[in-house]
C-alpha positions in Angstrom: -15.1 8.3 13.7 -18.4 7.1 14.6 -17.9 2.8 14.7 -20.1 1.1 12.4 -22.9 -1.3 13.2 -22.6 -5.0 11.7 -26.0 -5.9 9.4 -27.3 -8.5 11.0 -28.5 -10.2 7.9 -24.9 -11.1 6.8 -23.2 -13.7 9.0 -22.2 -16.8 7.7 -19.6 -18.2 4.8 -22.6 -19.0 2.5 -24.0 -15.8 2.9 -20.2 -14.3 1.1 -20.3 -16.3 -1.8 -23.7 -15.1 -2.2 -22.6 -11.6 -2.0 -19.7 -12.5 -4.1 -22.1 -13.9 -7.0 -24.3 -10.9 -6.8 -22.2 -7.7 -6.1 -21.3 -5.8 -9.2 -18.6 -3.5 -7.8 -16.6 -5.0 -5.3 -14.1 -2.9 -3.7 -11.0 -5.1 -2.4 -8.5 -3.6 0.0 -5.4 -5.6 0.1 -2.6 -5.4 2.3 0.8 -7.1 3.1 -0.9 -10.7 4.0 -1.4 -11.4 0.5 2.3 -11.1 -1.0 3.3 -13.4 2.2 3.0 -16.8 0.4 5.5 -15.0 -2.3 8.3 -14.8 -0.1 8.0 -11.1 1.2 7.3 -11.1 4.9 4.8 -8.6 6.1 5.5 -5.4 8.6 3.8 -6.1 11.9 3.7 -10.2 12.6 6.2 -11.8 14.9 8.8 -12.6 12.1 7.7 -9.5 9.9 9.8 -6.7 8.9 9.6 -4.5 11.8 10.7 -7.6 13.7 13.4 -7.7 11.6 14.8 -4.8 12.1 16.6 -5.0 15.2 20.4 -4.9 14.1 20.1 -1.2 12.3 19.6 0.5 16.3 16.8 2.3 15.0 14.5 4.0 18.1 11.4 2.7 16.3 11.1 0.0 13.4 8.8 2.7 11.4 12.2 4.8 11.1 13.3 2.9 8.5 10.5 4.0 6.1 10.5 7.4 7.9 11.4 10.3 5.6 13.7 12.6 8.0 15.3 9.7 8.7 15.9 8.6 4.8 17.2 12.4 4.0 19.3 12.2 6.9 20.7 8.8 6.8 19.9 7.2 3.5 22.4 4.3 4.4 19.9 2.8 6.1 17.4 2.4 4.2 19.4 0.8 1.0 21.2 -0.9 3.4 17.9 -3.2 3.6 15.7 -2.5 0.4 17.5 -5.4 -1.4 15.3 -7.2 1.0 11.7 -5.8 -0.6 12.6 -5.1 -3.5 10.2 -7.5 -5.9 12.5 -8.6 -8.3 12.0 -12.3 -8.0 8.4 -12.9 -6.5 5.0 -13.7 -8.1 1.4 -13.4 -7.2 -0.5 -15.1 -5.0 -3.9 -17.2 -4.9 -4.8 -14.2 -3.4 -4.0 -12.0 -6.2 -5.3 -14.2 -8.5 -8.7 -14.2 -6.5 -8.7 -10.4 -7.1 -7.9 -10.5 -10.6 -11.0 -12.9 -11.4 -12.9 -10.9 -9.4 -12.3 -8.3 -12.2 -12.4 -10.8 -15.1 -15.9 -11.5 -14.0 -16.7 -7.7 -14.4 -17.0 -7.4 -11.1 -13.7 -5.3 -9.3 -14.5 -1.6 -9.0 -11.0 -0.7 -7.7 -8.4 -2.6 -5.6 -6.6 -0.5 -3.1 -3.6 -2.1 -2.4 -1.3 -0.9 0.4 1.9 -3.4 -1.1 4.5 -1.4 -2.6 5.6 -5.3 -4.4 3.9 -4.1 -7.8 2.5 -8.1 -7.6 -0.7 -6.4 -8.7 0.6 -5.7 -12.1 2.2 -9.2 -12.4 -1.2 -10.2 -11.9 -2.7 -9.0 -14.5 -5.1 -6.6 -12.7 -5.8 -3.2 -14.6 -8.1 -1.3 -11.9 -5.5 -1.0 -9.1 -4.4 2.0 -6.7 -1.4 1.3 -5.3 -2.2 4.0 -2.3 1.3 3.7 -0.7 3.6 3.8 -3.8 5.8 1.3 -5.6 9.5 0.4 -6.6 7.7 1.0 -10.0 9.4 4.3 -10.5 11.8 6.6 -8.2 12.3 10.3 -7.9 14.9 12.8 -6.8 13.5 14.2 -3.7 15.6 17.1 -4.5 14.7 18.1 -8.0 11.7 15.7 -8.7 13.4 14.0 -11.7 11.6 10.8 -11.8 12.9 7.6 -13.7 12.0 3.8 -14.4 12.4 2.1 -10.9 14.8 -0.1 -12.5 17.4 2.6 -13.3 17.9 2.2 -9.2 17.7 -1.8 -9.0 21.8 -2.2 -9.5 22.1 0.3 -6.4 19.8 -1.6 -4.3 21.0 -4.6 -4.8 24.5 -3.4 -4.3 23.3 -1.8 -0.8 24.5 1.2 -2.1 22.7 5.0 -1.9 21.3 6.1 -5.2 22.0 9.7 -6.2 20.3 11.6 -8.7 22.2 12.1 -11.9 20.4 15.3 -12.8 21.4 17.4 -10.1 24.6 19.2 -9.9 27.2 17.6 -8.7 29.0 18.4 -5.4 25.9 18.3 -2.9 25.5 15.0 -1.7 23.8 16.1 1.7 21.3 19.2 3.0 22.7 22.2 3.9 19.8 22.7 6.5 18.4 20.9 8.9 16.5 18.0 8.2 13.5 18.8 10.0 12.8 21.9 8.0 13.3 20.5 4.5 11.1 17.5 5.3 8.7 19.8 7.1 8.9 22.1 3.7 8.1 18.9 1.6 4.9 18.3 3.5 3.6 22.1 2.7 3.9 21.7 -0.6 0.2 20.0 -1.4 -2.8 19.1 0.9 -6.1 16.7 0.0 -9.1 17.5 0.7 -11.8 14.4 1.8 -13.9 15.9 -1.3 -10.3 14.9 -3.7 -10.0 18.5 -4.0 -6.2 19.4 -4.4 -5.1 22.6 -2.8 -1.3 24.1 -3.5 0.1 25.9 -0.9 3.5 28.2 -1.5 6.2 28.3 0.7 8.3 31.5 -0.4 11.3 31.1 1.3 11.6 27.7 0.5 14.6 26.4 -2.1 14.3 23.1 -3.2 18.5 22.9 -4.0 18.8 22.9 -0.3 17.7 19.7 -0.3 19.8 16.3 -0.5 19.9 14.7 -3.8 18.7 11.3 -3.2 16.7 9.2 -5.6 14.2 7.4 -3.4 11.5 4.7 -4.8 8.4 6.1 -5.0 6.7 4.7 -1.8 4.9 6.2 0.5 7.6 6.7 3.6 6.0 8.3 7.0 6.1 12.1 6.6 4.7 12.2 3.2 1.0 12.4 1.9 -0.6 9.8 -0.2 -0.9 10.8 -4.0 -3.8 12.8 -5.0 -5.1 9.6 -6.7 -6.2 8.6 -3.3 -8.3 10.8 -2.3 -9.9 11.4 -5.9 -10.7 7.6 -6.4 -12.3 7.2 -2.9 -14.2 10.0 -3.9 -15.8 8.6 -6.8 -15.4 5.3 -5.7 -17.4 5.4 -2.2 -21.1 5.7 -3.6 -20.7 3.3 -6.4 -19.4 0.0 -4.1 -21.7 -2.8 -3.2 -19.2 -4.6 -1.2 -15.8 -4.3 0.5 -13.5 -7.2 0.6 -10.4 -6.5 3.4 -7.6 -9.0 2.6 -4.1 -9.3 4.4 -4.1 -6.3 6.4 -3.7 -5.4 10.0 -5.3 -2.2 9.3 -3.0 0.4 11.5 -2.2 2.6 8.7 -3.8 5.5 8.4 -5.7 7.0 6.2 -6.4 3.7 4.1 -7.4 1.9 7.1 -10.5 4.6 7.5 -11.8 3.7 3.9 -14.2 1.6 5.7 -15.8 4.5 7.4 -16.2 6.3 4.4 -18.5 3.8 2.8 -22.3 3.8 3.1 -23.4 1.7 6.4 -25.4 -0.6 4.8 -22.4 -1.8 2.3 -21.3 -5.1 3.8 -17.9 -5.7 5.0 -16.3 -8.7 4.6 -12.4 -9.3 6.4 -10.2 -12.2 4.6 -7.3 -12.4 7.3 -4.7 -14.1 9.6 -5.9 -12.5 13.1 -8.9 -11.3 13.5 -9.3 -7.5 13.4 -11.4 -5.6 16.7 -11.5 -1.7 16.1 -14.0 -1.9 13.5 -16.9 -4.0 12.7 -17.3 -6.6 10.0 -20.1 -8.5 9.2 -18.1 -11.7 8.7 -14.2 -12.7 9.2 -12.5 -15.6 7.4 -9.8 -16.2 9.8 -7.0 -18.2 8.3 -4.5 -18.5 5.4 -5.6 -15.6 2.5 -4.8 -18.2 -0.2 -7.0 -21.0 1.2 -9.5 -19.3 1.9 -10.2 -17.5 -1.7 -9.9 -21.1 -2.9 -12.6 -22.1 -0.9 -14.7 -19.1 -1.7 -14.1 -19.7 -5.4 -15.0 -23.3 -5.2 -18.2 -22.8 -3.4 -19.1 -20.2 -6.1 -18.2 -22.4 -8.8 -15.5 -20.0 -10.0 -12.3 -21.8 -11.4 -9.3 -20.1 -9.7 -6.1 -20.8 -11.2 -2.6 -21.0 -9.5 0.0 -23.1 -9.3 -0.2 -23.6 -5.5 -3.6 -24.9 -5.9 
C-alpha cells in the first residue's frame, strides 16, 4: 500500500486538542495498551502474553490463538484463557476518554482490537469489536452459539468446553485438521466494498468436525466478521479524524484502516513506543491514561476515573 504523507499543518499537542474540539466524527482505534492499567497484559511487550507463553512448548506464541492448533489441541488454549478472560477488570482512563468522546457527540465508531468486552463496561454504544469477544461462544462444529458465560465455569476450571448440542461420542475430528480448518475458511469471503460472497464446498460435512465450543474471538485462520468490512465501508468517507490508541499495529487487516481513509484525514497515535511503518501527523508517546487526561484538561473536558 502506497505510505501516506504527514500534513504538515498538524504537528504539535495544541494543535490535537484543537482537532479534538472541532472534529465531529472521530474514528478511535484501540488496541491492547488501553486495557493494560486493568490488569490484562498486552500480546507483544516484554512481559506481554506472547512472552508469557514460554512453558506450553508452542513453536510460535501466535499458536496459542491459532485455530488448527485449537481444533487439534484445545488443551492448550483453556489451559491459559482463565488468564484473559475479563471477569474481574474495569475500564481504563482510556476507555473512559473514548466514551466522552461519544458523550460529546463526537465518536463515529471505535474499532477495538481487545477481545476484554471493557468497551461495554464502559458504557460506549458505537463499538466494533473487529477481533471478537468472550461475549458469546460457538460450537465450531455445529455453530450453536450461547451466552459466553455458559463457558466461564470451564475456563476457569482449565477445562475443554464441549458443545452440548452435538451428539455425543465425537470428541475429536475424524479428518485431518488442516482440511477442516481449511474448509472453515471457504465458507465466506469479504470484499473491500463489504460485499459478502458465499462460496460452497460440496464435499464438505460439517459433523467431521470436533465439537468444541470456542469463545467467539478472532483466532489466526479465521476471517474477521462481515461487520468489519461493512462499517469501514461506510465509515471511511464520513471520519474527520483518526485517533490510534494502545496498539502496536502488526495485525492485519485492522492495522491497514489507516490506509483506507482519505489522505488529508489527520492521524493522531496515543501510544507506549512510537510506531515507524506508517505516518502520523503527531505521536503522544507515553502512558495512554495520562495522556487522555492531559488532552481532556487542556480541552477543558472533565474526564472522570478513579485513577485520576
Amino acid at each position: 500500500m502506497k505510505r501516506r504523507e504527514r500534513l504538515k499543518h498538524i504537528n504539535t499537542l495544541e494543535q490535537v486538542v484543537e482537532l479534538l474540539k472541532t472534529s465531529k466524527r472521530i474514528m478511535v482505534l484501540t488496541g491492547a495498551g488501553i486495557s493494560v492499567s486493568c490488569g490484562i497484559p498486552d500480546f507483544r511487550s516484554p512481559d506481554g502474553i506472547y512472552a508469557r507463553l514460554s512453558e506450553f512448548a508452542l513453536d510460535d506464541p501466535t499458536q496459542m490463538f491459532d485455530l488448527e492448533v485449537f481444533c487439534d489441541r484445545p488443551e492448550l488454549f483453556y489451559s491459559f484463557a482463565h488468564e484473559i478472560y475479563p471477569s474481574n477488570f474495569s475500564p481504563s482512563p482510556s476507555h473512559n476518554f473514548v466514551k466522552l468522546i461519544e458523550d460529546q457527540g463526537k465518536l463515529l465508531r471505535n474499532y477495538t482490537q481487545n477481545i476484554d468486552t471493557l468497551e461495554q463496561k464502559a458504557g460506549i454504544q458505537s463499538v466494533l469489536q473487529c477481533h471478537g469477544s468472550f461475549a458469546t461462544a460457538s460450537c465450531i462444529r455445529c455453530r450453536h452459539q450461547v451466552d459466553g458465560r455458559e463457558i466461564e465455569d470451564d475456563i476457569m476450571r482449565q477445562e475443554v468446553a464441549y458443545c452440548n448440542v452435538c451428539p455425543a461420542g465425537s470428541p475429536r475430528a475424524s479428518q485431518p485438521i488442516e482440511r477442516i480448518v481449511s474448509r472453515r475458511r471457504s465458507f465466506r469471503s469479504y470484499s473491500t466494498d463489504g460485499e459478502l460472497s458465499e462460496t460452497s464446498d460440496s464435499d464438505s460435512d460439517e459433523e467431521d468436525w470436533p465439537p468444541l465450543m470456542k469463545p467467539d474471538i478472532v483466532f489466526f485462520n479465521e476471517p474477521l466478521s462481515y461487520d468489519f468490512n461493512r462499517y469501514l465501508y461506510e465509515d471511511k468517507d464520513k471520519v474527520d479524524l483518526l485517533i490510534v490508541m494502545g496498539s502496536s499495529l502488526k495485525v492485519e487487516p485492522v492495522s491497514n484502516i489507516m490506509y483506507q481513509l482519505p489522505p488529508e484525514v489527520p492521524q493522531i497515535l496515543i501510544n507506549r513506543t512510537p510506531i515507524m511503518h506508517t505516518e502520523f501527523d503527531v505521536q503522544l508517546l507515553g502512558n495512554c491514561d495520562t495522556i487522555v487526561a492531559e488532552l481532556c484538561r487542556m480541552a477543558g473536558w472533565e474526564l472522570k476515573h478513579e485513577k485520576l
